[in-house]
DOLUMKE-243182 format. One line per 5 residues: number of its first residue (from 1); their letters; for each residue y, x, z of N, C-alpha, C. Coordinates in steps of 0.1 Angstrom, whole numbers, plus 2048, in hexadecimal, padded with zeros to 3 digits. Layout:
<pts>
NUM> A> Y:X:Z:Y:X:Z:Y:X:Z ~ ...
</pts>
This chain:
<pts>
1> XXXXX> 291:D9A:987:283:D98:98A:27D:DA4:991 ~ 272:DA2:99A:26C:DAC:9A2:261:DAC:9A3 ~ 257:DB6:9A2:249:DB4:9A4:246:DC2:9A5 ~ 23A:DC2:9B1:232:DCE:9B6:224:DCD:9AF ~ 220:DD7:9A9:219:DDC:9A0:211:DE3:9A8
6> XXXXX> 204:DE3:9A1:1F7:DEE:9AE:1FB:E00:9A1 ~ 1F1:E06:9A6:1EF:E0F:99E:1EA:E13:992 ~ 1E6:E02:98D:1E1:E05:980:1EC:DFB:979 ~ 1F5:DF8:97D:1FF:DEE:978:1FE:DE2:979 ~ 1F3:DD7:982:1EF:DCE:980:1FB:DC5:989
11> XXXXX> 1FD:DBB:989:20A:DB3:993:203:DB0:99E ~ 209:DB5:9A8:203:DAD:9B4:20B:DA7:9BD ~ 217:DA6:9B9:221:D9D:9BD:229:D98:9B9 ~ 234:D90:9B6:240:D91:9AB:248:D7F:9B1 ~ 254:D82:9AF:261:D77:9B7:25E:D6C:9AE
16> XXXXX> 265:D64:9B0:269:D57:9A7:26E:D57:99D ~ 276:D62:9A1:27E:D66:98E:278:D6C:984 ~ 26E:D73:988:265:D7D:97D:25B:D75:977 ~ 257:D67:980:254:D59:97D:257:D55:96D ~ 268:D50:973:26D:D4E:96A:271:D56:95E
21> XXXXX> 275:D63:95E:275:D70:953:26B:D72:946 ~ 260:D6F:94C:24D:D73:949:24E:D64:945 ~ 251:D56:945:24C:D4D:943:23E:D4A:948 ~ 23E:D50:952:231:D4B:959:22E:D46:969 ~ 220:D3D:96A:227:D3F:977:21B:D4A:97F
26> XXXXX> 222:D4E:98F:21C:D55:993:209:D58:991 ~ 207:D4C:999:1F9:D4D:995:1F2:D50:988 ~ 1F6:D50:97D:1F5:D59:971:1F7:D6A:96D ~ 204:D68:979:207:D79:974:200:D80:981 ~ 1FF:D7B:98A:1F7:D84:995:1EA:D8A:992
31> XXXXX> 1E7:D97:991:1DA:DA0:98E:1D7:DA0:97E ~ 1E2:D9D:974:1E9:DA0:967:1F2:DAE:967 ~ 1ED:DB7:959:1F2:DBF:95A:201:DC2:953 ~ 209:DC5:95A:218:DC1:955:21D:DC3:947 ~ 216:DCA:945:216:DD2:938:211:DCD:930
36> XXXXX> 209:DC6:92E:203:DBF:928:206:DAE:925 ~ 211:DAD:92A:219:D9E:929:21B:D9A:918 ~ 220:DA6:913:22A:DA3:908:235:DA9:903 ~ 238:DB6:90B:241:DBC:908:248:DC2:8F6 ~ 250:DC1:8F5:253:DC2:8E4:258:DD4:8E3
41> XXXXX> 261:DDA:8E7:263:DE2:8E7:260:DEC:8F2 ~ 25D:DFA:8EA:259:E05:8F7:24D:E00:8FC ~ 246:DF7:8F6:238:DF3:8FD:231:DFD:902 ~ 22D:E0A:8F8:227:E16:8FC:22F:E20:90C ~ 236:E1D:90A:23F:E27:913:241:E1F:920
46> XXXXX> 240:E10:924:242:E08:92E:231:E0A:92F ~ 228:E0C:92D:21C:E08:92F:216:E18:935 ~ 21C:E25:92F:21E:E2F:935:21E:E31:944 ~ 227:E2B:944:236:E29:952:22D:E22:95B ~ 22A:E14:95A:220:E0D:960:211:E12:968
51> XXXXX> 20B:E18:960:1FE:E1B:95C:200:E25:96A ~ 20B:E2F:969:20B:E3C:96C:213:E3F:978 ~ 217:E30:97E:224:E32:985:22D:E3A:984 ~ 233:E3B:978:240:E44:974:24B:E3E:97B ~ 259:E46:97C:263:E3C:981:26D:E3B:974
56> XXXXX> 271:E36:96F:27D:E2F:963:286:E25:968 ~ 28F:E2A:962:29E:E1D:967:2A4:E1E:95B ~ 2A2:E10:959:2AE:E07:94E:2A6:E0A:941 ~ 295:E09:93E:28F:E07:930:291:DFF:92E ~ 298:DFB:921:298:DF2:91B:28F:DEE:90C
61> XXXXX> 28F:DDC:912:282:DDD:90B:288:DCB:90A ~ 27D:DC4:901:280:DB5:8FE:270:DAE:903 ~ 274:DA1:902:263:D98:90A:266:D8B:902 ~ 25C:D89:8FC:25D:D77:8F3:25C:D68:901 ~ 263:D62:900:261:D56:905:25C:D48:8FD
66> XXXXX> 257:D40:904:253:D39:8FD:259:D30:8F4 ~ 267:D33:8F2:26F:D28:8EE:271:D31:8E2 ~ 26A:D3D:8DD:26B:D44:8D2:276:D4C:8D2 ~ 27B:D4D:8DD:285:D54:8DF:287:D65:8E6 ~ 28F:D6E:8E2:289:D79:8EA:294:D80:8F8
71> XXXXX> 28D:D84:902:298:D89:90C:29B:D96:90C ~ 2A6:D9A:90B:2AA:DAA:90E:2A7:DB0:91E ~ 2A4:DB5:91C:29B:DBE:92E:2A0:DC7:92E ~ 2A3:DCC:93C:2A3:DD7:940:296:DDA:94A ~ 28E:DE3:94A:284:DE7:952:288:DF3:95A
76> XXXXX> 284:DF3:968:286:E01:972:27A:E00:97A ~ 275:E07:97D:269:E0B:98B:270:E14:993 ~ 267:E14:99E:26B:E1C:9AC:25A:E1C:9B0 ~ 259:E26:9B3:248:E2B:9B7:245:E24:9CB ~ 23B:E21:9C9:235:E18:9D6:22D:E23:9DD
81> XXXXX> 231:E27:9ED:227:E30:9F1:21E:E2D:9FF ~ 216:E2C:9FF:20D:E2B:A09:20B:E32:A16 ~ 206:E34:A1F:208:E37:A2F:20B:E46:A2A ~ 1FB:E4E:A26:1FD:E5C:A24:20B:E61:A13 ~ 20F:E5A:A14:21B:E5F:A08:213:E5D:9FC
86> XXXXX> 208:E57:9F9:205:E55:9EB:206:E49:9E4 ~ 208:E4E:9D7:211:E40:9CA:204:E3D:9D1 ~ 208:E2B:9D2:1FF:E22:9D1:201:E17:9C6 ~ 20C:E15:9C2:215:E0E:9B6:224:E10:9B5 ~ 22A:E06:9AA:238:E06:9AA:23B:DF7:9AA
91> XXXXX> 249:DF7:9B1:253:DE7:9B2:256:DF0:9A5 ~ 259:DE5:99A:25D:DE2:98F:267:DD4:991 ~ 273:DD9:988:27E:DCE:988:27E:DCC:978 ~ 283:DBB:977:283:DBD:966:293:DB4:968 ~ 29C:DB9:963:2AD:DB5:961:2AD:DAF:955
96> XXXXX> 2AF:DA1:950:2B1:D9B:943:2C2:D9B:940 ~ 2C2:DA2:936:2D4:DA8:932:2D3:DA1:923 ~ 2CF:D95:921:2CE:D8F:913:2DA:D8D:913 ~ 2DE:D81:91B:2F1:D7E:917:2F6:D8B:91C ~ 2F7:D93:91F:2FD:D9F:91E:2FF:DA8:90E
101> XXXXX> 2F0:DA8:90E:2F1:DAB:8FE:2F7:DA2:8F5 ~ 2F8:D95:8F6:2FC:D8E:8EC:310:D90:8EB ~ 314:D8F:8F8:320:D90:8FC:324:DA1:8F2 ~ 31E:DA9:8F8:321:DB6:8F6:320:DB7:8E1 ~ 315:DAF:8D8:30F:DAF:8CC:31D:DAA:8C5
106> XXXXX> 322:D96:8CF:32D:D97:8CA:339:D9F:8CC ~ 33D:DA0:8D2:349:DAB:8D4:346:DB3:8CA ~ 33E:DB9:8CB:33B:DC5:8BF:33D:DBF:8AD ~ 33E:DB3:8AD:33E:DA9:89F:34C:DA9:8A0 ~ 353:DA3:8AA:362:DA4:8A9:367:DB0:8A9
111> XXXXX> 366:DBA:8B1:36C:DC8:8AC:36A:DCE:89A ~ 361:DC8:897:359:DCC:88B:366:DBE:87F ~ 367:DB1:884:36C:DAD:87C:37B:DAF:878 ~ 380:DB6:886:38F:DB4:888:393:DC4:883 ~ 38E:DD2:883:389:DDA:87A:38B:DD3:86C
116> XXXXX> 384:DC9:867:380:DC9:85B:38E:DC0:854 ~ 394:DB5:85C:3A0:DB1:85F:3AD:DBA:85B ~ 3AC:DC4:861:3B1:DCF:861:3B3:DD3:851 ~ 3AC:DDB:853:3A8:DDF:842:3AD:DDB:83C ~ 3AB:DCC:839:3AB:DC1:82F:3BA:DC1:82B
121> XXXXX> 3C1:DC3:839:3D0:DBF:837:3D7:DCE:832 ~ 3D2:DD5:838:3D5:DE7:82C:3D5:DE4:820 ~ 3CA:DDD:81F:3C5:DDD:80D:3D1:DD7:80A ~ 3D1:DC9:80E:3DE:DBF:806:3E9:DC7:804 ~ 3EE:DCC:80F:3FE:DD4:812:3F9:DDE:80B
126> XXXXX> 3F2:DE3:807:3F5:DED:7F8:3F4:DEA:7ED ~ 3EB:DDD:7EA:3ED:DD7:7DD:400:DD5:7DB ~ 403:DCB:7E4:40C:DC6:7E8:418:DD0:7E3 ~ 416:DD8:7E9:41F:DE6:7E8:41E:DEB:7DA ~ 411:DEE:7D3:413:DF2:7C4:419:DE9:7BB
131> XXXXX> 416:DDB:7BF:419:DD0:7B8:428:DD1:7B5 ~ 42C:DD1:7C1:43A:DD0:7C2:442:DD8:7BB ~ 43C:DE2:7BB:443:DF4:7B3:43E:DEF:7A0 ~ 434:DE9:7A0:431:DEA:792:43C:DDE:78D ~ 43F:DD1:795:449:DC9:791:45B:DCF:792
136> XXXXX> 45C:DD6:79E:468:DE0:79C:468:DE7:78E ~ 45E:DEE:78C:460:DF9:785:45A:DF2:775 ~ 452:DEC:777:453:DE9:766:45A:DDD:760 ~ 458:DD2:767:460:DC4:764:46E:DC4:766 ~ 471:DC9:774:481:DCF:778:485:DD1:769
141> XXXXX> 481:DDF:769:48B:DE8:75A:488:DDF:750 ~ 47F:DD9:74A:47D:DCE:741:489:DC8:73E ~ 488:DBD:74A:494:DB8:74C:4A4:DBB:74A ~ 4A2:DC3:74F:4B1:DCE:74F:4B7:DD3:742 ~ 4AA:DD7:73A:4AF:DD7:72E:4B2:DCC:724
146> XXXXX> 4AB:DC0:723:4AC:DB7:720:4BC:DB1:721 ~ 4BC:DAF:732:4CC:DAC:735:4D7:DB7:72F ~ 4D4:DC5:728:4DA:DCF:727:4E2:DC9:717 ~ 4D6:DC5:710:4D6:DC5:701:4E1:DB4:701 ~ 4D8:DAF:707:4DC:DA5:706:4EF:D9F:707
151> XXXXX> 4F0:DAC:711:500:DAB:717:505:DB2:708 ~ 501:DBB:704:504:DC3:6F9:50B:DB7:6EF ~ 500:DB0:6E8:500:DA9:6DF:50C:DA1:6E5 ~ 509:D99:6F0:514:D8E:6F0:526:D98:6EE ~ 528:D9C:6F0:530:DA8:6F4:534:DA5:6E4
156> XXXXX> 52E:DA9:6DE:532:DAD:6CF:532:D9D:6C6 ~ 52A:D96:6CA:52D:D8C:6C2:537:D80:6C8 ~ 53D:D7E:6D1:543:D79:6DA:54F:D6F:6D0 ~ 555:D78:6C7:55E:D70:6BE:55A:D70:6AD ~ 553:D76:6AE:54B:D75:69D:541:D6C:69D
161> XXXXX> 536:D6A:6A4:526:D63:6A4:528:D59:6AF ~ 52A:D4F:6B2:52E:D48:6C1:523:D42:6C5 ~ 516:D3D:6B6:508:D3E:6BF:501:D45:6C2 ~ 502:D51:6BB:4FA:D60:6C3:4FF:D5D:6D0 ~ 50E:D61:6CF:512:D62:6DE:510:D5A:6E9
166> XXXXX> 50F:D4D:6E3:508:D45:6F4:4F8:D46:6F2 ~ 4F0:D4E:6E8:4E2:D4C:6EB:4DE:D5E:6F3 ~ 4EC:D66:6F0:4EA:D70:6F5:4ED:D6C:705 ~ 4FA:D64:709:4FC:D60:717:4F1:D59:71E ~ 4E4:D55:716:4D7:D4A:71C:4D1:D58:725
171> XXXXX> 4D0:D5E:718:4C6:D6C:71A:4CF:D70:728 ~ 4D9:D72:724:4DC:D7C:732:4D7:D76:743 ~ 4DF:D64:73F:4D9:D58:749:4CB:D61:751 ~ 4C2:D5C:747:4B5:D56:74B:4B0:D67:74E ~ 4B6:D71:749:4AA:D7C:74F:4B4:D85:75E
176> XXXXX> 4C0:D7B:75D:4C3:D7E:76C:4BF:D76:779 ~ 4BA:D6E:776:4AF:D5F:778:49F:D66:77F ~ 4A0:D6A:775:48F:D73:770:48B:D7D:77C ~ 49F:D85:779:49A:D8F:784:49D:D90:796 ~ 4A6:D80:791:4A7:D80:7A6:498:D7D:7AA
181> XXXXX> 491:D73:79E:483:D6D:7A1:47E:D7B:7A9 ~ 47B:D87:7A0:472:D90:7A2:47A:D96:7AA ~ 487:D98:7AD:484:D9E:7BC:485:D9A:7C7 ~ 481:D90:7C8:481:D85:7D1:46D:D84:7D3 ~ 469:D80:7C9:45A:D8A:7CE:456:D93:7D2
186> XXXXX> 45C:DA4:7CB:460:DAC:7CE:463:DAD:7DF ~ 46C:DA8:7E1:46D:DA7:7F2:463:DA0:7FC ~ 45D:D9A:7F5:453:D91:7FC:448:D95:7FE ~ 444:DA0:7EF:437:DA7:7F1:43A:DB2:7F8 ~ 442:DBB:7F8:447:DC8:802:452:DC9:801
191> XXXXX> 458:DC9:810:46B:DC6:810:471:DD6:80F ~ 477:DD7:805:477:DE7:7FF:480:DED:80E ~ 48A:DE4:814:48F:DF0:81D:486:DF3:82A ~ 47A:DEF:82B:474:DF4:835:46C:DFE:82E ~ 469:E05:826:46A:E0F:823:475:E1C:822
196> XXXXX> 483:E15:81A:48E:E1F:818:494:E22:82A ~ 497:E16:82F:49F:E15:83D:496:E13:84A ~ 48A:E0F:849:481:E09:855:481:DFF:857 ~ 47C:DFE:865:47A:DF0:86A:487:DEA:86F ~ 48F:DED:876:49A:DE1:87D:4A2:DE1:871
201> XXXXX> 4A7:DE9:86A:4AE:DE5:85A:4A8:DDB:852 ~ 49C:DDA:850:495:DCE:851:494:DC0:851 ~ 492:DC3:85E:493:DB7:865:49F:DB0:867 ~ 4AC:DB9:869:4B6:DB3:866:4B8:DAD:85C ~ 4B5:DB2:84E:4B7:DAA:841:4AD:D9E:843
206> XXXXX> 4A4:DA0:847:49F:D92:847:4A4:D8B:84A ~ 4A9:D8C:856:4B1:D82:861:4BF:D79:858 ~ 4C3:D87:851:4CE:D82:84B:4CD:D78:843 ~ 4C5:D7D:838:4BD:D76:82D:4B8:D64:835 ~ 4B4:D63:841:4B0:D5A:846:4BC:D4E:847
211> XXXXX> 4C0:D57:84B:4D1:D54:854:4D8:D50:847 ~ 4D7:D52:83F:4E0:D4D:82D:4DB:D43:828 ~ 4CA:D42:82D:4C4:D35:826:4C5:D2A:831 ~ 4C6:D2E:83C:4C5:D20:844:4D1:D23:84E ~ 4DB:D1A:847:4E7:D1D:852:4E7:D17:85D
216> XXXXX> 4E1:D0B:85D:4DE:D05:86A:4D8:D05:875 ~ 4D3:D13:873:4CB:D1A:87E:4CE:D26:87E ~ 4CB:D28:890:4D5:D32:895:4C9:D3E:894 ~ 4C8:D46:88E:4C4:D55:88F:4C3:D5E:899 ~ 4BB:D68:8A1:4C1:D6E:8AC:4B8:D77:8AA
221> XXXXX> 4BB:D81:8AA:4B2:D91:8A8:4B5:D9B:8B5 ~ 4AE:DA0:8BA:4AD:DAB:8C8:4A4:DB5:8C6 ~ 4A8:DC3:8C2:4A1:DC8:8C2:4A3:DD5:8CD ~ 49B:DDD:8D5:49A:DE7:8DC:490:DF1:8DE ~ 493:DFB:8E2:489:E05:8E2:486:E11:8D4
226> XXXXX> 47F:E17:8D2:487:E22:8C7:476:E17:8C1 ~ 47D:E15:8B3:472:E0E:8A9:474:E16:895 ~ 47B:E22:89B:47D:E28:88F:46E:E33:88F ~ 465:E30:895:456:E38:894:44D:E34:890 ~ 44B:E28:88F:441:E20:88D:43D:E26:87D
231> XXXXX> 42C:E28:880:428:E24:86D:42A:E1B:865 ~ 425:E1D:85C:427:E12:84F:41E:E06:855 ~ 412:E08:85B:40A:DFA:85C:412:DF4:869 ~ 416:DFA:873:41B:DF2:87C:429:DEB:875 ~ 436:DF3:86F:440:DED:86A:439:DDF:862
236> XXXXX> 430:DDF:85B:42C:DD9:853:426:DCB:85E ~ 420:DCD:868:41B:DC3:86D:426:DBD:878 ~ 430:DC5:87B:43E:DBA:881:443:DB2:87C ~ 442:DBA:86A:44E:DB0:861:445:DA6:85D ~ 438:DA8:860:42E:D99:857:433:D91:862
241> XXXXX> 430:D95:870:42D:D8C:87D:43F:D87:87F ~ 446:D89:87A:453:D84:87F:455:D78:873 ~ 450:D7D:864:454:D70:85C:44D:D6B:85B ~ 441:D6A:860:437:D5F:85F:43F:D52:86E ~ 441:D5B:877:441:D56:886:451:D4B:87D
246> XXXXX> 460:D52:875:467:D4C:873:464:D42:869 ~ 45D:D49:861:458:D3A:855:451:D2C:85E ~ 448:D2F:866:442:D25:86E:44E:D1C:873 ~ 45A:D24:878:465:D1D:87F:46C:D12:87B ~ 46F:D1C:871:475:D12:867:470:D05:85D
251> XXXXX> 464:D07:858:45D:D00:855:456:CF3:85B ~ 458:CF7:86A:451:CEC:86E:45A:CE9:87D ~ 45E:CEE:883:464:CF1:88F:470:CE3:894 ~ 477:CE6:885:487:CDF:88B:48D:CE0:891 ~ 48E:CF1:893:497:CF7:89A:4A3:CFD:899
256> XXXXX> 4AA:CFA:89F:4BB:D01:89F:4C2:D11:8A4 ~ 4B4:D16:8AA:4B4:D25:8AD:4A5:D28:8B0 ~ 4AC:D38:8AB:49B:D3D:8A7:49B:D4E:8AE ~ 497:D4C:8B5:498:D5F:8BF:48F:D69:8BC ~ 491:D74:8B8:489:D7F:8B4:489:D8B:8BA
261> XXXXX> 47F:D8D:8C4:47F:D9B:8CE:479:DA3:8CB ~ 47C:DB0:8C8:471:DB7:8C2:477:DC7:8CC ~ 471:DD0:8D2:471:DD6:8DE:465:DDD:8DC ~ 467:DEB:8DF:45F:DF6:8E3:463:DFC:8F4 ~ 458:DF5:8FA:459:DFC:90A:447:E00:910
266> XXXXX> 44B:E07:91A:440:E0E:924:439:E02:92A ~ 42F:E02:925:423:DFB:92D:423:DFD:939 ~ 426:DF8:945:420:E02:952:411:DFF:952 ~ 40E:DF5:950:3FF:DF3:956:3F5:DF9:952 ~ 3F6:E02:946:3EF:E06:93A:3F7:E15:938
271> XXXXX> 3FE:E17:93E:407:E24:93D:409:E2A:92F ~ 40B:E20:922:40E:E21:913:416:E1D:910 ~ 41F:E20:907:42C:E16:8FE:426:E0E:8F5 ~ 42A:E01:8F5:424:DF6:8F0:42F:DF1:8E8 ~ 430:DEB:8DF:438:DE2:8DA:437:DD0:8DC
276> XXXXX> 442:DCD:8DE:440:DBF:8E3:449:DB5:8D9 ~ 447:DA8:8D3:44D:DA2:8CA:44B:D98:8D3 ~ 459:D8C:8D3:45A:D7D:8DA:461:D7B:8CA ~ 45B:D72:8CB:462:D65:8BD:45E:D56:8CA ~ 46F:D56:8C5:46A:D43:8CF:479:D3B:8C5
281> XXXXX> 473:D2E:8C7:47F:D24:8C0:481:D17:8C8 ~ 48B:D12:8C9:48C:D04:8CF:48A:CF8:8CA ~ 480:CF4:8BF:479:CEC:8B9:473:CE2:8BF ~ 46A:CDA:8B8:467:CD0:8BE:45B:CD3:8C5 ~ 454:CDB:8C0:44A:CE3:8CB:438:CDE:8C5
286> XXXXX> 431:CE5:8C8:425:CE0:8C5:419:CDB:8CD ~ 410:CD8:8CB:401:CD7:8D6:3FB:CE3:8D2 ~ 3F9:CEB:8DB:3F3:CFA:8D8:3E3:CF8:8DB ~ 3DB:CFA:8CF:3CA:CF7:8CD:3C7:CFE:8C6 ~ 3BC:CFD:8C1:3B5:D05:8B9:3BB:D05:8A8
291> XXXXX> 3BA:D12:8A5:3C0:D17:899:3BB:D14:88F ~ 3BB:D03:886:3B9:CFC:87A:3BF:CFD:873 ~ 3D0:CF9:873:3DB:CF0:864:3DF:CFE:867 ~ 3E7:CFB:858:3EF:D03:850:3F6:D08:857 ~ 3FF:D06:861:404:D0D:86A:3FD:D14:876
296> XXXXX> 3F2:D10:876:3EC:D16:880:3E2:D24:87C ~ 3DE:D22:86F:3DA:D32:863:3E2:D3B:868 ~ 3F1:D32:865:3FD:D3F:86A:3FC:D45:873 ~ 3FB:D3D:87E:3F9:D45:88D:3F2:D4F:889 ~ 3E2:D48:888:3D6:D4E:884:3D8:D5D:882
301> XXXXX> 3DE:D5C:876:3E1:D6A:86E:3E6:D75:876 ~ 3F3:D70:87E:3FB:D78:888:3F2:D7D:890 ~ 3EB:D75:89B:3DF:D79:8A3:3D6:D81:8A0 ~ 3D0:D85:894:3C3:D8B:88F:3CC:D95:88D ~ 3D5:D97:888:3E4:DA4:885:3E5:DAA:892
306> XXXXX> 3E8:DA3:89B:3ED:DAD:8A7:3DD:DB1:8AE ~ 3D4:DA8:8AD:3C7:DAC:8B6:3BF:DB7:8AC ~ 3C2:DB3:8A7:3BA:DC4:897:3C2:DCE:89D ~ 3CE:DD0:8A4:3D5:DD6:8A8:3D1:DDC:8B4 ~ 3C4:DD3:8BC:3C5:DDB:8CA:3D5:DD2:8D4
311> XXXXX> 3DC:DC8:8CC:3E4:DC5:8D3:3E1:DB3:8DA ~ 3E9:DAB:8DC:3E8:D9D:8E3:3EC:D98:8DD ~ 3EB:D87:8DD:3F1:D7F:8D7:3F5:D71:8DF ~ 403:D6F:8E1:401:D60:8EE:40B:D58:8E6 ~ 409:D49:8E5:40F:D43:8E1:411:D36:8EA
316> XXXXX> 420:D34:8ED:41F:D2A:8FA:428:D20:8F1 ~ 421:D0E:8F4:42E:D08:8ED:428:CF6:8F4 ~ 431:CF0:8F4:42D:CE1:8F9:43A:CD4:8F0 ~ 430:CCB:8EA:439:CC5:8E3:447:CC3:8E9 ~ 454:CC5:8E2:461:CC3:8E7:465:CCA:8F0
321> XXXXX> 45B:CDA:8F0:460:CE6:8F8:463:CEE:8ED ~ 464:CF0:8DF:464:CFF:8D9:454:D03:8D9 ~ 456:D0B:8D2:44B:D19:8D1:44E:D26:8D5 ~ 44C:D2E:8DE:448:D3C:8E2:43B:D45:8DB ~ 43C:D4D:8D3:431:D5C:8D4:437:D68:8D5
326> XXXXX> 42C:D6A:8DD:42E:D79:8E6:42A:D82:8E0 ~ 427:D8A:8DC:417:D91:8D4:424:DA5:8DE ~ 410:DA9:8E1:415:DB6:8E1:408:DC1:8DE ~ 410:DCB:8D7:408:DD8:8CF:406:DE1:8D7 ~ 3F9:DEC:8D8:3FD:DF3:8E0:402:DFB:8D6
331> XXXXX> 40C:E0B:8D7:412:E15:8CF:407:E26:8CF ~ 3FE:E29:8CC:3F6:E2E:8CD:3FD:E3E:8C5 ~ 3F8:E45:8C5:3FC:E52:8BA:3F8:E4C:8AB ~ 3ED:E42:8A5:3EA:E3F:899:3F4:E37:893 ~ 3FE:E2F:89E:406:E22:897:412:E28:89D
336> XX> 415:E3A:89C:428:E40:89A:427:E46:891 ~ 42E:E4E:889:434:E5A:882:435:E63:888
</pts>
């Protein structure tokens, strides 16, 4: 919007769009003092500026419309001069940057949520992590002794007491039972060799472990690039984003091979080392939409994981094509050793 102002600020001209800006029409705002419209912020300081022909670029300031709604402004002048070089007024521009601000307010809600995203998943992975130490370390030895005593006893009553001895053989049963259970959670809540060995030691066992429970699917792991640097949150968010990507596969896929790329290389475009993960399967494939069912949380999860990350998320798939994700991290100095 545009409008030439005299020297006491009054409008003495203004376009179609300052029309529309001002909710008014011309014949209303002509020989109206601009300043006096309605302005919400910096009222004092635009009325200054006006009054005095100041020059200002980019005040920002808000204006009510009638629909109860309010516009974000930007205001600038430029001083008006007459034959002998004197202010006679200012062209005043008014820039409405509402959807700018709103654009910019959300973005600022998602940085703020995916931050908070963030966090949230630290917190788990250390609950997760002490959990896991407190079931190692106190239920584990529990256990262990239990099975200790227990072997004891059968041991000794074997040919003297023969129903001690098969209720000492129950005991031994059930708390060897007890303890694949717990380390089988144990591994689920934090997989101990990514701490002792890293990440591709890891991942290998998973693969393996995969590879034992579903023989009828073919496993394939690739890994390259040096991935022995990575921190604990990055290691931690490959190995969520790889078994979530394989649980999905398997679970729902019906697939007979399952490919896992995981790769540290040079960005060129970005001139950073990035980490890049492909998980793809030859399944029956999906309709790729918006992220509702149970399987699609999963995605979900993956996606908010790599984007809290500062990284991408693409998932390509067409029924009776498989599923493809791509996801890539950037490698920053916060996410090495």
């Amino acid at each position: 919007a545009i409008l030439s102002l005299d020297h006491a600020g009054h409008i003495m001209l203004c376009n179609p769009a300052a029309e529309r800006l001002l909710d008014q029409k011309a014949s209303a705002l002509l020989g109206s003092k601009l300043a006096t419209l309605g302005f919400i912020d910096n009222k004092q300081r635009i009325t200054d500026v006006l009054e005095n022909c100041d020059i200002v670029e980019n005040l920002e300031t808000s204006f009510p419309q009638s629909s109860g709604e309010f516009l974000s402004i930007l205001l600038s002048t430029v001083r008006l001069l007459d034959a002998d070089k004197s202010v006679s007024g200012v062209i005043c521009t008014l820039r409405d940057i509402t959807e700018h601000k709103k654009a910019e307010s959300a973005e600022n809600q998602l940085r703020e949520t995916r931050l908070l995203a963030q966090h949230i998943s630290e917190v788990q992975e250390g609950e997760r992590r002490h959990l896991a130490r407190e079931l190692h370390d106190e239920l584990g030895q529990c256990l262990t002794a239990i099975k200790t005593d227990a072997v004891l006893i059968r041991n000794r009553t074997e040919q003297t007491e023969p129903k001690v001895f098969t209720s000492a053989q129950a005991i031994i049963d059930v708390a060897s039972h007890i303890y694949d259970v717990v380390h089988n959670m144990i591994t689920r809540l934090r997989p101990s060799p990514l701490d002792d060995l890293g990440l591709v030691p890891t991942l290998e066992e998973s693969i393996s472990a995969w590879q034992g429970r579903k023989p009828d699917i073919n496993f394939k792991l690739h890994v390259a690039g040096t991935l022995d640097n990575l921190n604990e949150m990055m290691n931690m968010t490959v190995f969520r984003v790889v078994q979530e990507s394989i649980t999905n596969a398997v679970r729902h896929a019906d697939a007979s091979e399952i490919a896992i790329s995981v790769i540290n290389e040079h960005d060129m475009k970005n001139d950073r080392e990035q980490l890049v993960i492909d998980i793809s399967d030859d399944g029956k494939g999906m309709e790729v939409q918006d992220f509702h069912s149970d399987v699609d949380f999963g995605l979900l999860g993956m996606r908010e994981r790599a984007q809290s990350m500062g990284g991408t998320f693409q998932l390509n798939s067409a029924l009776g094509e498989g599923v493809s994700i791509h996801i890539t991290i950037p490698l920053g100095a916060e996410k090495t050793v």
